[in-house]
Each structure stands twice: as structure tokens, then as C-alpha cells.
C-alpha positions in Angstrom: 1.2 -3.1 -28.8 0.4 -0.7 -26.1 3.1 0.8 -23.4 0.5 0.4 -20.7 -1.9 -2.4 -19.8 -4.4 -1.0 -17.2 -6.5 -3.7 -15.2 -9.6 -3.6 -12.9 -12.0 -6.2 -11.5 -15.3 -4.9 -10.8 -18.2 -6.1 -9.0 -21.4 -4.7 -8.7 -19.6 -1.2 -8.8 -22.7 1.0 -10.7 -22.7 3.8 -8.5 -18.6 4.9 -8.9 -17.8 2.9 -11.9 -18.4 6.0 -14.9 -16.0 8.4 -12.9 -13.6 5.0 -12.5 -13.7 4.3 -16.1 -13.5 8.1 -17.2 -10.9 9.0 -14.5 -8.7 6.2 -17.2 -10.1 6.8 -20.7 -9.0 10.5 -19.9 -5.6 10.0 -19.2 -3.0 12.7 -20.6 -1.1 9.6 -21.6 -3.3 7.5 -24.0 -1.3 4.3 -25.6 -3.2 2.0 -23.1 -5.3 -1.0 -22.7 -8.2 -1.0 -20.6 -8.8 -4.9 -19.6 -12.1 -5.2 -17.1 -13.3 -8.5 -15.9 -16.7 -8.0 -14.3 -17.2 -10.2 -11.6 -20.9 -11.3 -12.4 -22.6 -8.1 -11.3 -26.1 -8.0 -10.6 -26.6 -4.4 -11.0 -25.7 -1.9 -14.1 -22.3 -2.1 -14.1 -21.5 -4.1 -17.0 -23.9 -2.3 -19.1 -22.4 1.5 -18.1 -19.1 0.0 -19.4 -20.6 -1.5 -22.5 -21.8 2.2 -23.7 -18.3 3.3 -23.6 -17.6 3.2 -27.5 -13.3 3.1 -27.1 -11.7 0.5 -28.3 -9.0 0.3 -25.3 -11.6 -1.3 -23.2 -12.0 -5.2 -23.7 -14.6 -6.3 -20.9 -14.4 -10.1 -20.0 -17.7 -10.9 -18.1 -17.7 -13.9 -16.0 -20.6 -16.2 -15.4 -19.8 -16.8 -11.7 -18.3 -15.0 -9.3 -14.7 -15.6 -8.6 -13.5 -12.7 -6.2 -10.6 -10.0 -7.2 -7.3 -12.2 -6.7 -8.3 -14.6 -9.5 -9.3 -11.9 -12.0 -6.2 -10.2 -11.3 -4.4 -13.3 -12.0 -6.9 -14.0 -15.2 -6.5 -10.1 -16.2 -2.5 -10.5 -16.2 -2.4 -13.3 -18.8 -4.0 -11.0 -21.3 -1.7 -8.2 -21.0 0.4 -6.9 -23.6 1.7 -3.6 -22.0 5.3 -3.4 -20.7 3.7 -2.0 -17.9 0.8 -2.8 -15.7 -1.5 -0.2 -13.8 -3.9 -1.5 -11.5 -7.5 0.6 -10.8 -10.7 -0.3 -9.1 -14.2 0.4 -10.2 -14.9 3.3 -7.1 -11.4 5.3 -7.1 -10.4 8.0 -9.1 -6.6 8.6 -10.7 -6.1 11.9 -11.5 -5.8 12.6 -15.0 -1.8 12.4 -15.4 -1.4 9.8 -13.3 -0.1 6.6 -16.2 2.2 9.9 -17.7 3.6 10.1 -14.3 4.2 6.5 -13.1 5.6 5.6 -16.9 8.0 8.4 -16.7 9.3 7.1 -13.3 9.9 3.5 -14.6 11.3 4.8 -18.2 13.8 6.7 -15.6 14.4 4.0 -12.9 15.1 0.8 -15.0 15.9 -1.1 -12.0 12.3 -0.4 -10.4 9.9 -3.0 -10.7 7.1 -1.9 -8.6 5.7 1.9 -7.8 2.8 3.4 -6.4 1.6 6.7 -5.7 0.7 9.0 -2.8 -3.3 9.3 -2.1 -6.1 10.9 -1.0 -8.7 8.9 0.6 -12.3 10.1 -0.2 -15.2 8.8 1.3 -15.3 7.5 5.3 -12.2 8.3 5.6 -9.6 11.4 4.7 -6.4 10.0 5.5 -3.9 11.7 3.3 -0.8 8.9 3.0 2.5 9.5 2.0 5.8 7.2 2.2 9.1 8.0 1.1 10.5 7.1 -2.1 13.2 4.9 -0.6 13.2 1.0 -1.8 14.9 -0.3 1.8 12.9 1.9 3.9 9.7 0.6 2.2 10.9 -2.8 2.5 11.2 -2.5 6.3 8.2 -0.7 6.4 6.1 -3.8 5.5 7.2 -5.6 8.1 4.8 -3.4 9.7 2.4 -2.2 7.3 1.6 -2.2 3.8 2.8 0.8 1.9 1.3 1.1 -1.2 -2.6 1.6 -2.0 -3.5 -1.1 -4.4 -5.1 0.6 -7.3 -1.9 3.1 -7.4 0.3 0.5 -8.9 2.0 0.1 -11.5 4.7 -2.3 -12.3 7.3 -4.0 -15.0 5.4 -7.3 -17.3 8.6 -9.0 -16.7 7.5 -9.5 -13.3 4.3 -11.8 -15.2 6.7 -13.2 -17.0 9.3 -14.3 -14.7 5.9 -16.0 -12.8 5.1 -13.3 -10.6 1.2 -13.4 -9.8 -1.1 -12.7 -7.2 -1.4 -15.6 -4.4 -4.9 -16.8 -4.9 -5.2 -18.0 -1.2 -5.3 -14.5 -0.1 -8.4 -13.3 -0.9 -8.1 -10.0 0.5 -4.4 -8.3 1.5 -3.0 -9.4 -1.7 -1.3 -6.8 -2.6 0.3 -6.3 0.6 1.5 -9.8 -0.1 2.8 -9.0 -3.9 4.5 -6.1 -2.9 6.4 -8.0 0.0 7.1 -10.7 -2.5 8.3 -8.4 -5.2 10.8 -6.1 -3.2 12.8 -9.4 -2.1 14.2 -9.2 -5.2 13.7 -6.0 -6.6 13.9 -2.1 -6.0 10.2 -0.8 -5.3 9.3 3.1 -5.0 6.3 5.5 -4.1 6.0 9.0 -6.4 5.9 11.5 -3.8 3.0 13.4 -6.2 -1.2 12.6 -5.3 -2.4 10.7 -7.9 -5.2 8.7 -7.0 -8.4 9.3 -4.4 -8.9 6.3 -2.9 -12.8 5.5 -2.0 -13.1 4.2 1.6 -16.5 2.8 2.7 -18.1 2.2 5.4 -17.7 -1.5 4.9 -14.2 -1.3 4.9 -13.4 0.1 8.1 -16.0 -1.9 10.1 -14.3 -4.4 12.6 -16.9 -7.0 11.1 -16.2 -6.7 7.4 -11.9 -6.4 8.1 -11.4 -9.5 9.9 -10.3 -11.4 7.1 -7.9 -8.6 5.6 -6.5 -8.0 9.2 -5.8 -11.9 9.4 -4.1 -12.2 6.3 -2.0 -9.1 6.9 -0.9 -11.0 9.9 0.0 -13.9 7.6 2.3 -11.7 5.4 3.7 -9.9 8.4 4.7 -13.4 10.2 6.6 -14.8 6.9 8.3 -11.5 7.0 9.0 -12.4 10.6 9.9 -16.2 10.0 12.3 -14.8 7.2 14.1 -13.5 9.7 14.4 -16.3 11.7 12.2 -14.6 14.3 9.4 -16.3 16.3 7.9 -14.0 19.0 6.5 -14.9 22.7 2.9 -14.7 23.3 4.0 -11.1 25.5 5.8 -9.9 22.3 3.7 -10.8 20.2 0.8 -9.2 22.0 2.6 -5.5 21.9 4.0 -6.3 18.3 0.1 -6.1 17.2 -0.2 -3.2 19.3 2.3 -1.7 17.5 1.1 -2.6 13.9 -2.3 -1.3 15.0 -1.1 1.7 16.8 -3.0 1.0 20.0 -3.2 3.9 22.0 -1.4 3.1 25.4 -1.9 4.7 28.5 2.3 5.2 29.9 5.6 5.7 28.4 6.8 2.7 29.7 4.1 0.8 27.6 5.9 2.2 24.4 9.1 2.0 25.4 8.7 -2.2 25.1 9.3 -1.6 21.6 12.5 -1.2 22.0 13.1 -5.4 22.8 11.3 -5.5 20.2 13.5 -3.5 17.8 16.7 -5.2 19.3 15.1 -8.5 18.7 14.3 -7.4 15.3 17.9 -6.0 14.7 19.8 -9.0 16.2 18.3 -11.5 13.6 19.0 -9.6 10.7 22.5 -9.0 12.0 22.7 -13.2 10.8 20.7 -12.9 8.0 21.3 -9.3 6.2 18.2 -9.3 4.7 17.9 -5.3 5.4 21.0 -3.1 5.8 21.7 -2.7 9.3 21.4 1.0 9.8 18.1 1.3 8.0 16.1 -1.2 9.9 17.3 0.1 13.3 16.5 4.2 12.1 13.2 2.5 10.2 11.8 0.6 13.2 13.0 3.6 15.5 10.2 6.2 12.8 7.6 3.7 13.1 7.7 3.8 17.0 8.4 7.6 17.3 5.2 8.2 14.9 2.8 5.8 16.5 3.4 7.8 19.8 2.2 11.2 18.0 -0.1 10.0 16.4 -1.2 9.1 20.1 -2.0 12.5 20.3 -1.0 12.5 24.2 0.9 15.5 24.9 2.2 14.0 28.0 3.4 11.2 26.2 5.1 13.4 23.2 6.7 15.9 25.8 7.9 13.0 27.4 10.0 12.2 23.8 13.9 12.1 25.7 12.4 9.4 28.5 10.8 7.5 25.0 14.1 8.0 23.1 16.0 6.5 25.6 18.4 10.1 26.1 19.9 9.1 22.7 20.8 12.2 21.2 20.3 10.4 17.7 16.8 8.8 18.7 15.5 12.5 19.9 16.6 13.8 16.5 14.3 11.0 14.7 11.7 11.7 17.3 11.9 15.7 16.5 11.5 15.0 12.6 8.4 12.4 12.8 7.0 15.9 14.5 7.8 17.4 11.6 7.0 15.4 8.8 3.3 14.7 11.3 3.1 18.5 11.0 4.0 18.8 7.2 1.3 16.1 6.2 -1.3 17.7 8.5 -0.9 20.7 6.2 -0.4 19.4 3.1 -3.8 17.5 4.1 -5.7 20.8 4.4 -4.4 22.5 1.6 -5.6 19.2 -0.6 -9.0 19.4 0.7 -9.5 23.1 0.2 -8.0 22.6 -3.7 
């Protein structure tokens, strides 16, 4: 029985799917299965897998064409791994990527969940880090999603206490398994990049992203609703801004995050989903880097006005400059290895 179950749906994925595959089959760590359900591809992809002669790869090809939640969920009742790494057909996991993750989980036995740091490649560069901190992720998501899909890697006991994919969410999916795993369980991100994640054009049109921006929003309003929270049409308005990070033209514009962070605060003071102090210094980093990544030096130099002349708040602000700065280097150096 292998430690590791790796999974991937593919569909009609010929032009990245050899360095996909390869990126896997040349793992440092090798006591893996390789389970790939092809999606009914029209073009070569099913027969560039096929001339891979190793017998970790078992390729289920479908007739029709089911879309990636329910091949997830199909792919998950043939695992056998006591872990579970996902991977797409165009991204890349650098080659000590399973030795990494599996140490982390043989290490932190009350983990369930981990991703990885990345490097986009493709239309898009972003270079995305988190912190490995299970509560500040958790509050994260009530914003944003914080891991990239095919970085995961999780516990089978998760499968085999029922945990699957939600098949009405087509897209966002694992947005919405993350959120439902860390209700009951520690989650965490290895600080180290170990995947490049393709971005295509496709994927950051307005067009194509309507249905994974809508059923973000459907994730983000349970986590709301857990709360007991239901927003006014004016809250909810800048709450999207937030979560999109909508550059606005005036401090005071910014500054209405701050109901929106005592509104936020209050409800969990009656529920105690999150601990107190984390959610307030959380939401507090999520406003203070939305406003640099504005990019409006007016705005930033306005920081003590923004932070409210809280000695504590300017602090925060002063070390999302930081950290802004940090990445912005760390992003360079990356692209220049």
C-alpha cells in the first residue's frame, strides 16, 4: 500500500500534461499512486499518458464528460494512500514537493489539510505566500481562499470520515473543502515554493470567472451566516470591495471597514468560532494590505488617519509594509533563479 495517493483530472490538457505527469513520476519521494481520470478529451492527452510505461499511474478514462468535482470525488474512492496530493494536468510541483508535504503531516499529527506556497507561471506572476498559522488561515477564508488547489495534500481519514468534494460547486471547490475541513481541524501552508501554478488567459477573464466568483461568494456567505451575520445592501457592497480589493479613491472609503470589522468581531464574541484576538489583528492585515496594495502613496502615508491613531493598528500597518516588501523581493529573486 502506498504512503501517498496523488490525484488529477485532466481534460483536453495535451499541451502541459508531459511536464504535469513528469513533474510527479520524478518525485524525490517515490512510494506513490498516480490515479488520473481523463475527462473525455478530444485531443492527445490520454494517449501522452498511456506511453508512460510506470506502474503508479492507473488512468480511468470516462466516456462523457463529468467536470473536475465529480472526478475528484470518483478519484478519492480509489485511494489507498494515507495521504492525498492533489495536481492538475498544466502545473508543475517541483521535484521534492510529496517529501516535503509528507514530512510536515508525519510531524504535525493533528494537521489534516496543507498546502504550499506558489509561483504562478503563465498570465499571471503572482508569487503567494500565507502564514503557516491554522486560526489565521481560518479567518483568512472568510475573505479569500488560501490555498492553491493542486498544492494540497491532506489525511485519507478525512475520505473516510465522509469528507468529499461538494458536487454543486463546480468551480471554487476547494475553497469550499478547505473551509469545511478547518471547522474541525488544524490546516497549515509550508512556507517553501513548491508548485508553479499555470494561469491562463481564460482564467482571469471577467467572462470565463463568473461562475468561480459566484460560488466564492456562496462559501464566503455560509462563513458569514455561521456567524450569525447578515449584511445590509451598503455593507455588503464594500464587503465585496474588500474581498476584491477595489481600488478606492479616499481614506475615508477604507476606513468603512472598520464597521465592518466590529460587526465581524461582535458576532463571534456570541459564537467563539475564532479566538477573539486573532480575528480582530486578522481582519485588521487584510485591510491594511488591501490599502498597499492600492499602490496610492497618498493613501499609505496617510496609514495613522487609516489606523485610526491606534498605536497597535499602526504597528500591523508598518509590518503588511514589510512583509509587501519582503514578498516583492523574494518574487524577483524567484524569477531570476
Amino acid at each position: 500500500m502506498p504512503k501517498v495517493s496523488v490525484i488529477m483530472s485532466t481534460y483536453n490538457d495535451s499541451r502541459y500534461i508531459r511536464q504535469s505527469v513528469e513533474s510527479i513520476l520524478n518525485q524525490t519521494y517515490k512510494d506513490f499512486e498516480f490515479i488520473i481520470i481523463d475527462d473525455a478529451s478530444t485531443d492527445e492527452t490520454v494517449s501522452i499518458i498511456k506511453s508512460y510505461n510506470d506502474s503508479r499511474i492507473k488512468l480511468i478514462i470516462n466516456k462523457e464528460n463529468h467536470g473536475l468535482t465529480k472526478n475528484l470525488n470518483k478519484a478519492l474512492t480509489m485511494v489507498t494512500g494515507q495521504y492525498i496530493a492533489r495536481m492538475d494536468g498544466d502545473d508543475i510541483s517541483f521535484a521534492k514537493r510529496l517529501e516535503k508535504q509528507i514530512e510536515y503531516l508525519d510531524k504535525h499529527k493533528d494537521v489534516y489539510l496543507i498546502g504550499t506556497a506558489i509561483r504562478n507561471i503563465g498570465a499571471s506572476d503572482l508569487y503567494w505566500r500565507l502564514p503557516d498559522d491554522s486560526e489565521e488561515l481560518r479567518i483568512r477564508m472568510l475573505l479569500h481562499p488560501v490555498f492553491a488547489h493542486p498544492s494540497f495534500m491532506f489525511r485519507k481519514e478525512l475520505v473516510d470520515e465522509g469528507m468529499l468534494y461538494d458536487e454543486s460547486f463546480r468551480t471554487a471547490q476547494d475553497y469550499d473543502f478547505a473551509a469545511r475541513v478547518a471547522k474541525n481541524h488544524k490546516i497549515g501552508r509550508l512556507q517553501g515554493v513548491l508548485l508553479n501554478y499555470r494561469v491562463h488567459e481564460k482564467q482571469i477573464s471577467q467572462t470565463s470567472n463568473k461562475n468561480q466568483v459566484d460560488n466564492a461568494a456562496r462559501i464566503r456567505m455560509r462563513l458569514l451566516n455561521e456567524l450569525g451575520i447578515e449584511l445590509t445592501d451598503e455593507q455588503k457592497r464594500f464587503y465585496d470591495e474588500w474581498v476584491a480589493e477595489k481600488v478606492l479613491g479616499r481614506a475615508d472609503e477604507y476606513r468603512n471597514a472598520y464597521e465592518l470589522i466590529a460587526l465581524f468581531c461582535e458576532h463571534n464574541e456570541k459564537v467563539q468560532i475564532y479566538d477573539k484576538q486573532k480575528l480582530n489583528m486578522v481582519l485588521h492585515k487584510l485591510l491594511y494590505t488591501w490599502i498597499i496594495r492600492s499602490k496610492n502613496v497618498r493613501l499609505i502615508l496617510d496609514f495613522p488617519y487609516l489606523c485610526d491613531y491606534k498605536l497597535e493598528n499602526m504597528v500591523v500597518f508598518l509590518r503588511e509594509v514589510l512583509r509587501t516588501i519582503k514578498e516583492k523581493v523574494e518574487k524577483r529573486l524567484l524569477k531570476n533563479a
